[in-house]
CHARMM-style PDB file with segment names, atoms N, HN, CA, C and O in Angstrom:
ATOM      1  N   UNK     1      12.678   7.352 -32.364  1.00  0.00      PROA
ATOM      2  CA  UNK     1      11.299   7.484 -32.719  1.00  0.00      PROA
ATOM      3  C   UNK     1      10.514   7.804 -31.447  1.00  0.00      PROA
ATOM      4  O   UNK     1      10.681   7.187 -30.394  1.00  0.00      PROA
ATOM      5  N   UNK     2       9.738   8.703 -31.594  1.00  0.00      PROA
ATOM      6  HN  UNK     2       9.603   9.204 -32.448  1.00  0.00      PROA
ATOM      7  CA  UNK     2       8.309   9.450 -30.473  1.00  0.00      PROA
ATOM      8  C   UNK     2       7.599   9.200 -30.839  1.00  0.00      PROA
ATOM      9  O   UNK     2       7.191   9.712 -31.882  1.00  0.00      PROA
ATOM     10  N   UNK     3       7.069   8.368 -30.294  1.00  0.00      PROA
ATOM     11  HN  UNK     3       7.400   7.953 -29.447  1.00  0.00      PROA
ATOM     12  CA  UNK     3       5.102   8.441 -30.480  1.00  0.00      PROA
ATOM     13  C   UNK     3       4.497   9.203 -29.722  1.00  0.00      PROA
ATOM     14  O   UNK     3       4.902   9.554 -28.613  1.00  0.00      PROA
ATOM     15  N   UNK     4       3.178   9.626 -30.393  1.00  0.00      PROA
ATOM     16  HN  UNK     4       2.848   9.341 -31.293  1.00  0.00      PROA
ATOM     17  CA  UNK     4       2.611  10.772 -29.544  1.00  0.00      PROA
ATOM     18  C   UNK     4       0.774  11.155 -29.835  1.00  0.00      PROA
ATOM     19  O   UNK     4       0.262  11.235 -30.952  1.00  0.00      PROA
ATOM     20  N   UNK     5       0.197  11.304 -28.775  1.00  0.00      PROA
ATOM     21  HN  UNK     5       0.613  11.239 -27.868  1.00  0.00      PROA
ATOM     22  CA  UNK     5      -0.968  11.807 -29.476  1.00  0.00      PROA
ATOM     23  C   UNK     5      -1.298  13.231 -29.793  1.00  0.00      PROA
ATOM     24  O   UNK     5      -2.254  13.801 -30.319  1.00  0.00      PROA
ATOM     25  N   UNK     6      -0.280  13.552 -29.335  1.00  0.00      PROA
ATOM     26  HN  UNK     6       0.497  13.088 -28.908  1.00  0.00      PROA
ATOM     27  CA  UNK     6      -0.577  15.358 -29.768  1.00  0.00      PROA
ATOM     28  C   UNK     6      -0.909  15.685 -30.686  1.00  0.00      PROA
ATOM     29  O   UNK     6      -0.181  15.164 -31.531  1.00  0.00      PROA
ATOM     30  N   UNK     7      -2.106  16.690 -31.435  1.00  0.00      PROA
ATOM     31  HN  UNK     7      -2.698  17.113 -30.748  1.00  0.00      PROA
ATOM     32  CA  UNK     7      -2.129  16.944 -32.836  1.00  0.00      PROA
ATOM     33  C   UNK     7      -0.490  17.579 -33.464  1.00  0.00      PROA
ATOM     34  O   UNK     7       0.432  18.121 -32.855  1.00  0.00      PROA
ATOM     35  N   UNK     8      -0.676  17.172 -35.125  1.00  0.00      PROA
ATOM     36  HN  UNK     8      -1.425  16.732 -35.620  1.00  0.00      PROA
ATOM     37  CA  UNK     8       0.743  16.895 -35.881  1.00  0.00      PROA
ATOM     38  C   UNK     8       0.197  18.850 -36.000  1.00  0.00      PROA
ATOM     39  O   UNK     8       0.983  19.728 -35.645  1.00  0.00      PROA
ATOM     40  N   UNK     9      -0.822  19.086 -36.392  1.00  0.00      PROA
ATOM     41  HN  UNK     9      -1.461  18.372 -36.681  1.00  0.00      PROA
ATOM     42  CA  UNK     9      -1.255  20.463 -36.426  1.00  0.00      PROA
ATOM     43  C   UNK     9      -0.599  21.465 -35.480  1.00  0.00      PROA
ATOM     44  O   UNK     9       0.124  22.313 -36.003  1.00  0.00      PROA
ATOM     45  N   UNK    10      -0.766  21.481 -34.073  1.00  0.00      PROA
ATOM     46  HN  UNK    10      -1.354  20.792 -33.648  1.00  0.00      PROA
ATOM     47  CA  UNK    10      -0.402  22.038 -33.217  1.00  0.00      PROA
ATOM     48  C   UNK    10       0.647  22.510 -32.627  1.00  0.00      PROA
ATOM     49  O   UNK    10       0.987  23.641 -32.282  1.00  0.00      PROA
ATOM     50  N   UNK    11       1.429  20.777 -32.513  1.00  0.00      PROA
ATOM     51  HN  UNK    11       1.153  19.858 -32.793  1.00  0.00      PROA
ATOM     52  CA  UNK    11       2.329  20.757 -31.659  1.00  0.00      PROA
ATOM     53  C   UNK    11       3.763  20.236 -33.018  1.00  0.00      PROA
ATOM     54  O   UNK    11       3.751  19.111 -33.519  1.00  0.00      PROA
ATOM     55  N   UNK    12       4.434  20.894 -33.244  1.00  0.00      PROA
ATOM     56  HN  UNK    12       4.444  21.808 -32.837  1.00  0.00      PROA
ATOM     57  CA  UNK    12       5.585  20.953 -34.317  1.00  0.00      PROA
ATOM     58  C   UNK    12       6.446  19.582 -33.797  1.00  0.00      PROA
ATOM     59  O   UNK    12       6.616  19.476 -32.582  1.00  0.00      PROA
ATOM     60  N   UNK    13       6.901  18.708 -34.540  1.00  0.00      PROA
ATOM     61  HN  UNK    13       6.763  18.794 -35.527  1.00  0.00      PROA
ATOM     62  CA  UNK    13       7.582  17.712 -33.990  1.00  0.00      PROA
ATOM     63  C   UNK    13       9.294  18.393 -33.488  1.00  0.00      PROA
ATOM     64  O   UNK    13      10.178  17.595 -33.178  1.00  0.00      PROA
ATOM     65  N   UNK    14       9.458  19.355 -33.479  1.00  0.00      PROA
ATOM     66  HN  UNK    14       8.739  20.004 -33.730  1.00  0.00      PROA
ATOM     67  CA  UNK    14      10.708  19.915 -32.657  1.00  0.00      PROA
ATOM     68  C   UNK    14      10.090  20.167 -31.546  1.00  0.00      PROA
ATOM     69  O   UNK    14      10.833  20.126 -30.565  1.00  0.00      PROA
ATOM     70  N   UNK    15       9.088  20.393 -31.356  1.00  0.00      PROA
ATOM     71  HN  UNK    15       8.485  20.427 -32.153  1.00  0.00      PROA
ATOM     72  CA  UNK    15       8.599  21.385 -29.814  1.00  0.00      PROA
ATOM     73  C   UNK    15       8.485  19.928 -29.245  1.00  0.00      PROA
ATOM     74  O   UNK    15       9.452  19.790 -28.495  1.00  0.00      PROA
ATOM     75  N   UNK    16       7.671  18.677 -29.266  1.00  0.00      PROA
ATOM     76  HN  UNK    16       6.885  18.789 -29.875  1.00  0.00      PROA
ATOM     77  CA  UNK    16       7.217  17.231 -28.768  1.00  0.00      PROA
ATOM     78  C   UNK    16       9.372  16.987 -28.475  1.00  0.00      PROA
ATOM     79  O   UNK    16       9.920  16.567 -27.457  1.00  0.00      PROA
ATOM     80  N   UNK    17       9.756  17.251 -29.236  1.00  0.00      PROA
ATOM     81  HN  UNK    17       9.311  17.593 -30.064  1.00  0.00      PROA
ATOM     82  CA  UNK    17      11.276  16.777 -29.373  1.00  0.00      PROA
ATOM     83  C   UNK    17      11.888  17.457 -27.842  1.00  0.00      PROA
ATOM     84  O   UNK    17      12.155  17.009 -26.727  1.00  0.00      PROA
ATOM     85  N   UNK    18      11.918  18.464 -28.357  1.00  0.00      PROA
ATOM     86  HN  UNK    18      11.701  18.827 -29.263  1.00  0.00      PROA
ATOM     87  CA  UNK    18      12.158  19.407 -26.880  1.00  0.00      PROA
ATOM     88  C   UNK    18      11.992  18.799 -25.739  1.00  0.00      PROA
ATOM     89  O   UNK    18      12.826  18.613 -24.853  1.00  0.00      PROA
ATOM     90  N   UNK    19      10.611  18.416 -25.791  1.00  0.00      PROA
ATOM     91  HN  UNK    19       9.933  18.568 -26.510  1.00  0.00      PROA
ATOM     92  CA  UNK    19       9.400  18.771 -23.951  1.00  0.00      PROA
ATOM     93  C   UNK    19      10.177  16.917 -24.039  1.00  0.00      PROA
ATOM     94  O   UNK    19      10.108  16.483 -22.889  1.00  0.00      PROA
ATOM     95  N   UNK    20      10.580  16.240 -24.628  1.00  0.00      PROA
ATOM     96  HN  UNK    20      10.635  16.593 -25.562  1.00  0.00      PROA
ATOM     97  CA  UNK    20      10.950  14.823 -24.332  1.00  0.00      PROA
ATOM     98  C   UNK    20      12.103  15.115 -23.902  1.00  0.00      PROA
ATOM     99  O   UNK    20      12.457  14.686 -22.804  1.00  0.00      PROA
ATOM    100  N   UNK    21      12.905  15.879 -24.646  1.00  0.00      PROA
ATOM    101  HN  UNK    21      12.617  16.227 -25.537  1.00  0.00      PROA
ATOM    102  CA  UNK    21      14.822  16.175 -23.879  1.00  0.00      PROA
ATOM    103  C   UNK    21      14.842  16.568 -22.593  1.00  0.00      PROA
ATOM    104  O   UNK    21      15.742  16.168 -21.855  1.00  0.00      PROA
ATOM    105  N   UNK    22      13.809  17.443 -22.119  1.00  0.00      PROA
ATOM    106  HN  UNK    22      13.078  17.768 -22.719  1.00  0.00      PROA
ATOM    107  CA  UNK    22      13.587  18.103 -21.205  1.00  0.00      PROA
ATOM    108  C   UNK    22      13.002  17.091 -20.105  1.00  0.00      PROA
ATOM    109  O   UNK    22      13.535  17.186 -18.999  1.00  0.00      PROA
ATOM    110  N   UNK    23      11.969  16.121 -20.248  1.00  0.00      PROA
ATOM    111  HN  UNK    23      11.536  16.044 -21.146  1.00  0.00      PROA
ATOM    112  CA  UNK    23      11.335  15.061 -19.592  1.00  0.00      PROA
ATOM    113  C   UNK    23      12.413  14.011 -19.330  1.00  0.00      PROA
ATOM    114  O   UNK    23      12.200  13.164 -18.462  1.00  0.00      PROA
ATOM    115  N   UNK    24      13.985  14.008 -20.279  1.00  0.00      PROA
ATOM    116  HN  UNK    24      14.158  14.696 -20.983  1.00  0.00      PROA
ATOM    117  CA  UNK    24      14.553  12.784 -20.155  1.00  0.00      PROA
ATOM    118  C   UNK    24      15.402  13.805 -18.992  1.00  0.00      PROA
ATOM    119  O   UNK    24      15.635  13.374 -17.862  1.00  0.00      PROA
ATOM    120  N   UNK    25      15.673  14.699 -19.267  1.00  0.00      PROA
ATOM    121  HN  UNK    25      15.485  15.049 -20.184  1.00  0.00      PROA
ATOM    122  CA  UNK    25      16.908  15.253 -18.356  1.00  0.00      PROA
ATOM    123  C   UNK    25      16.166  15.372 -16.876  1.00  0.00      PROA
ATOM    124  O   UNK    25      16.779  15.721 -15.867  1.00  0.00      PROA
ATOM    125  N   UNK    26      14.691  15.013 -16.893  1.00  0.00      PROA
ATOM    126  HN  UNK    26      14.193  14.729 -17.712  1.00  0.00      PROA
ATOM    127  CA  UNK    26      14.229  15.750 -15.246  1.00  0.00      PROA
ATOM    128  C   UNK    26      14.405  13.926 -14.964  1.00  0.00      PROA
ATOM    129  O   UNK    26      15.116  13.536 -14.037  1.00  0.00      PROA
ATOM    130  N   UNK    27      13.815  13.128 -15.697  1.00  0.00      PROA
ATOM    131  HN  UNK    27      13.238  13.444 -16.450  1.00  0.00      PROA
ATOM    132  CA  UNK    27      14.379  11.716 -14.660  1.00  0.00      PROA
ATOM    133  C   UNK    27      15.781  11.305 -14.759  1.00  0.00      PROA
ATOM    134  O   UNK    27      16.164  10.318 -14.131  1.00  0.00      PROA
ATOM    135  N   UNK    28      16.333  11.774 -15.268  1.00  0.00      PROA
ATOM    136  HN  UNK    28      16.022  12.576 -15.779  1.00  0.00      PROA
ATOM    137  CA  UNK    28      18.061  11.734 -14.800  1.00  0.00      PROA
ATOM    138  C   UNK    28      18.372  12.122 -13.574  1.00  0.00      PROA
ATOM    139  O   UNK    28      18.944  11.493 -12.684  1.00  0.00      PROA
ATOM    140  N   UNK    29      17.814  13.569 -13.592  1.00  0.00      PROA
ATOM    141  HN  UNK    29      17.349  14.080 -14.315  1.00  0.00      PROA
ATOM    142  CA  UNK    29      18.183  14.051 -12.512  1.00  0.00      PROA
ATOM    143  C   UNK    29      17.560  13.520 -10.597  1.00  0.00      PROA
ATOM    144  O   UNK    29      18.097  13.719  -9.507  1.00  0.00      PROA
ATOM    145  N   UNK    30      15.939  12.654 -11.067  1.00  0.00      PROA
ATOM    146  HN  UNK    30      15.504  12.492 -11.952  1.00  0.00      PROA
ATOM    147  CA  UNK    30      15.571  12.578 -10.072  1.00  0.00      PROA
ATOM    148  C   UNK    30      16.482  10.791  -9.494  1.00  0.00      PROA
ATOM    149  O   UNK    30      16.638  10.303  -8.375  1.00  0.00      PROA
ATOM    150  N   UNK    31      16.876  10.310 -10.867  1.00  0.00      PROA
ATOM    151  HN  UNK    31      16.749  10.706 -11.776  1.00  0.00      PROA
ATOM    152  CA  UNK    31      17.493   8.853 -10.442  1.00  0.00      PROA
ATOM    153  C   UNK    31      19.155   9.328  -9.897  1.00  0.00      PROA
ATOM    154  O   UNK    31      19.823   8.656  -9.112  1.00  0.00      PROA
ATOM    155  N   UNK    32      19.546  10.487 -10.455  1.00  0.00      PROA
ATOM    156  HN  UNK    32      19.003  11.033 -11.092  1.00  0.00      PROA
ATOM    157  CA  UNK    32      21.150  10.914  -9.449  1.00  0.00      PROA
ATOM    158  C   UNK    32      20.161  11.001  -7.909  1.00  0.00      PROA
ATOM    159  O   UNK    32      20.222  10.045  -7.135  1.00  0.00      PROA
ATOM    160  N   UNK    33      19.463  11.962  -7.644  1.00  0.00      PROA
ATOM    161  HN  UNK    33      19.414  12.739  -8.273  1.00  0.00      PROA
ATOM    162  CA  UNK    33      19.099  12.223  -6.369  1.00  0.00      PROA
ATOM    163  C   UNK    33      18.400  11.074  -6.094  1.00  0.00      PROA
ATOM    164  O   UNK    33      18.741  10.864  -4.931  1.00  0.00      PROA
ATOM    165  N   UNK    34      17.942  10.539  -6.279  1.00  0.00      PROA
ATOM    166  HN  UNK    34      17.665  10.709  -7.225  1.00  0.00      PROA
ATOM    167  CA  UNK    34      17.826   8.541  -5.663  1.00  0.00      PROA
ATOM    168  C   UNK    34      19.252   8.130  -5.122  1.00  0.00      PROA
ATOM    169  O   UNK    34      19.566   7.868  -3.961  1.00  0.00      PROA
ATOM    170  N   UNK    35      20.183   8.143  -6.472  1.00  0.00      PROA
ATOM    171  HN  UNK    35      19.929   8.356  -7.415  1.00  0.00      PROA
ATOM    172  CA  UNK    35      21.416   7.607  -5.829  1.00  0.00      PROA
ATOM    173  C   UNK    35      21.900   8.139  -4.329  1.00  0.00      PROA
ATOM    174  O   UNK    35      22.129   7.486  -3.310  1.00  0.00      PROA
ATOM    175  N   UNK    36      21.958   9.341  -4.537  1.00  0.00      PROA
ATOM    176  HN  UNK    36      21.773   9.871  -5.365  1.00  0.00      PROA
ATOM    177  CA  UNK    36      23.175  10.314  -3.955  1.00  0.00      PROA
ATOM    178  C   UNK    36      22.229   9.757  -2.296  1.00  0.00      PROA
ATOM    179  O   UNK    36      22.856   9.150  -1.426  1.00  0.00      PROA
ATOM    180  N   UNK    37      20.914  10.052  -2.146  1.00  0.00      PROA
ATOM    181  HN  UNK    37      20.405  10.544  -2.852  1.00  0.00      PROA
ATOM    182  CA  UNK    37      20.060  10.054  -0.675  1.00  0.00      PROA
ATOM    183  C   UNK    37      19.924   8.366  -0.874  1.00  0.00      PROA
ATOM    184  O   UNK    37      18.971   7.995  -0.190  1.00  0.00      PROA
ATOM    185  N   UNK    38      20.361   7.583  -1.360  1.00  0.00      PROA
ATOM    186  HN  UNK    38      21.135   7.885  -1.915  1.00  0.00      PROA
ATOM    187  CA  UNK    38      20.129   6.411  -0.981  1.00  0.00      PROA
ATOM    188  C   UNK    38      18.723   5.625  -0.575  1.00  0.00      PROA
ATOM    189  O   UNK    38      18.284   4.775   0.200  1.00  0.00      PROA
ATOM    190  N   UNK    39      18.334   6.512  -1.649  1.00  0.00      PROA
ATOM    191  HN  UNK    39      18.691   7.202  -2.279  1.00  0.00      PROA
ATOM    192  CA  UNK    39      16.628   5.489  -1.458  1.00  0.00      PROA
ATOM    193  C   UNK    39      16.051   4.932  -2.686  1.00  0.00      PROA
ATOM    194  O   UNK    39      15.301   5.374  -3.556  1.00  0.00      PROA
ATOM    195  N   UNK    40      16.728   3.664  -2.444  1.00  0.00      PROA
ATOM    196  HN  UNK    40      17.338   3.305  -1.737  1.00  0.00      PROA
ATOM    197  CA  UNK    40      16.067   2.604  -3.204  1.00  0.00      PROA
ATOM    198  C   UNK    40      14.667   2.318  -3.177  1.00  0.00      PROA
ATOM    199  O   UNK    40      13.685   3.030  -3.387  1.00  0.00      PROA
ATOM    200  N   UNK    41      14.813   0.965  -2.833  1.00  0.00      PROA
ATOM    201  HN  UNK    41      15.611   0.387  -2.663  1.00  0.00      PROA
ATOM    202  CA  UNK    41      12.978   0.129  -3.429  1.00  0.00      PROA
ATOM    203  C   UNK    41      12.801   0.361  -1.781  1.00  0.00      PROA
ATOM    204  O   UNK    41      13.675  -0.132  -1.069  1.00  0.00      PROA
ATOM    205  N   UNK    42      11.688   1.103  -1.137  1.00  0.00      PROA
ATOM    206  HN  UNK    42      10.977   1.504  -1.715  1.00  0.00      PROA
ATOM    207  CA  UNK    42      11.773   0.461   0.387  1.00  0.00      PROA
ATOM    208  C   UNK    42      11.346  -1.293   0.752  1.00  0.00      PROA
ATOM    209  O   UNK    42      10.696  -2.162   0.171  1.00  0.00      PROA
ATOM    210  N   UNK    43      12.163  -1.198   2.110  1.00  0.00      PROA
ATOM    211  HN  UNK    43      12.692  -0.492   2.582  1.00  0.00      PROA
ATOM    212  CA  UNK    43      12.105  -2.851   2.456  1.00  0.00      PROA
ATOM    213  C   UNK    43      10.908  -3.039   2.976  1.00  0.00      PROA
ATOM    214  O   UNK    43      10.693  -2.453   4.037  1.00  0.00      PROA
ATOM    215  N   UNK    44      10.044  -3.708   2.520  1.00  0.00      PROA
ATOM    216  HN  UNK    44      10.218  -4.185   1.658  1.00  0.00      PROA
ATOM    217  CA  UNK    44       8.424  -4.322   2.758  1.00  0.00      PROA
ATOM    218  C   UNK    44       7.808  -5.268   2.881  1.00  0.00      PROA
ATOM    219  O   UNK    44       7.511  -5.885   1.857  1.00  0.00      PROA
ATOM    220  N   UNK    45       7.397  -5.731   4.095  1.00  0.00      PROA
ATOM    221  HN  UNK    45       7.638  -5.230   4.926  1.00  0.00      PROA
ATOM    222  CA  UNK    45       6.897  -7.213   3.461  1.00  0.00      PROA
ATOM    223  C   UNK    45       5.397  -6.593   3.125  1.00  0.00      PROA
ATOM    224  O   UNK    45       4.731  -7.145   2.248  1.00  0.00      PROA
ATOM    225  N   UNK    46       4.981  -5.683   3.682  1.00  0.00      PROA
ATOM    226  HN  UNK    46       5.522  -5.236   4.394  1.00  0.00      PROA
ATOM    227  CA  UNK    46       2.974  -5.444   3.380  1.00  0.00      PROA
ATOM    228  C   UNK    46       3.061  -3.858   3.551  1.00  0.00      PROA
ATOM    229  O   UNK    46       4.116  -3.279   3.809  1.00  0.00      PROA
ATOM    230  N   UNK    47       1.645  -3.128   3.350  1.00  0.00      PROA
ATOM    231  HN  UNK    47       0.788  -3.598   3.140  1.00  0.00      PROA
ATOM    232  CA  UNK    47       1.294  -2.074   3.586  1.00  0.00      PROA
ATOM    233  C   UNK    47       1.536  -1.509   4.788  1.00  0.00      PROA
ATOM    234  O   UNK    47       1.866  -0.333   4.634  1.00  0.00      PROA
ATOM    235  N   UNK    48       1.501  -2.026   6.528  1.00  0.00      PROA
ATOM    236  HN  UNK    48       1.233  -2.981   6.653  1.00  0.00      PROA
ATOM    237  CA  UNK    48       1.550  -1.293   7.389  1.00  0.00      PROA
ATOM    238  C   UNK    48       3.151  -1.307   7.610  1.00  0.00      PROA
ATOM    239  O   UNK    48       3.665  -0.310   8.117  1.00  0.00      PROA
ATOM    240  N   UNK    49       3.847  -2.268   7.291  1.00  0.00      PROA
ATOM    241  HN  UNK    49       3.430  -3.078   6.879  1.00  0.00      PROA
ATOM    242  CA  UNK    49       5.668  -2.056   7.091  1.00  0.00      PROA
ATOM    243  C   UNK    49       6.254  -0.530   6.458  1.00  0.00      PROA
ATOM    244  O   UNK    49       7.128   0.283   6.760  1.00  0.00      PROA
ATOM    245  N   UNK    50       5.248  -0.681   5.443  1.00  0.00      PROA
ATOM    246  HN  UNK    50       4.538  -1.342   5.197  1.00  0.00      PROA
ATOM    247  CA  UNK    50       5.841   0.592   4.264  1.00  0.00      PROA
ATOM    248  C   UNK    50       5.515   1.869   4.912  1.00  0.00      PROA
ATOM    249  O   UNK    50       6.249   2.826   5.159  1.00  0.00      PROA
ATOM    250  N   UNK    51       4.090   1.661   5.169  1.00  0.00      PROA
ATOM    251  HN  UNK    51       3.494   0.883   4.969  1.00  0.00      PROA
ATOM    252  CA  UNK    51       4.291   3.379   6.113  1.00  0.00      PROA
ATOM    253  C   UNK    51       4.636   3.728   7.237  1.00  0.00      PROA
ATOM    254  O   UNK    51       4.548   4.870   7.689  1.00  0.00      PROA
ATOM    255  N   UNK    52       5.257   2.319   8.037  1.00  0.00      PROA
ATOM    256  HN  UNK    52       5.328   1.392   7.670  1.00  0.00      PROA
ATOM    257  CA  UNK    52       6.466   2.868   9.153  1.00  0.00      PROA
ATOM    258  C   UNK    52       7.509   3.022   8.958  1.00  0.00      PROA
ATOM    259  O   UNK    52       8.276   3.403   9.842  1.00  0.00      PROA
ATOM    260  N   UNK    53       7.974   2.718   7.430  1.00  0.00      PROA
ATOM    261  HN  UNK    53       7.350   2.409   6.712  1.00  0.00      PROA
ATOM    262  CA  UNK    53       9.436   3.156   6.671  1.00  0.00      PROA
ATOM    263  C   UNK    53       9.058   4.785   6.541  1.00  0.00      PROA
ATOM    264  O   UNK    53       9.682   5.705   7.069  1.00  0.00      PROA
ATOM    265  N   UNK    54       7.860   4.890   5.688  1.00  0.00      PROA
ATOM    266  HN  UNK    54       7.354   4.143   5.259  1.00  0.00      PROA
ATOM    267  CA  UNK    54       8.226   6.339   5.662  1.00  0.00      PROA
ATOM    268  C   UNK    54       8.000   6.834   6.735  1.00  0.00      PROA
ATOM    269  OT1 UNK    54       8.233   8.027   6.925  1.00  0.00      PROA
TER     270      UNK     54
END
């Protein structure tokens, strides 16, 4: 099940179906490239820590 606010008029529930297959396959792909470069949660105790990580 999709919920959605798109008009039912407009947007065909295959096309909403689509742009979601398509939305699931781009965060797949960005959580492999998390894995693969090894960047997890960065290590932080506060704000000026985190932007000398990055």
């Amino acid at each position: 099940m999709v919920l959605t606010t798109f008009p039912e008029d407009q947007y065909p529930g295959a096309m909403i179906l689509e742009w979601y297959r398509f939305r699931w396959q781009s965060e797949l792909w960005f959580k492999r490239f998390k894995q693969i470069a090894q960047l997890g949660p960065l290590p932080k105790q506060d704000d000026e820590s985190a932007q000398a990580w990055l």
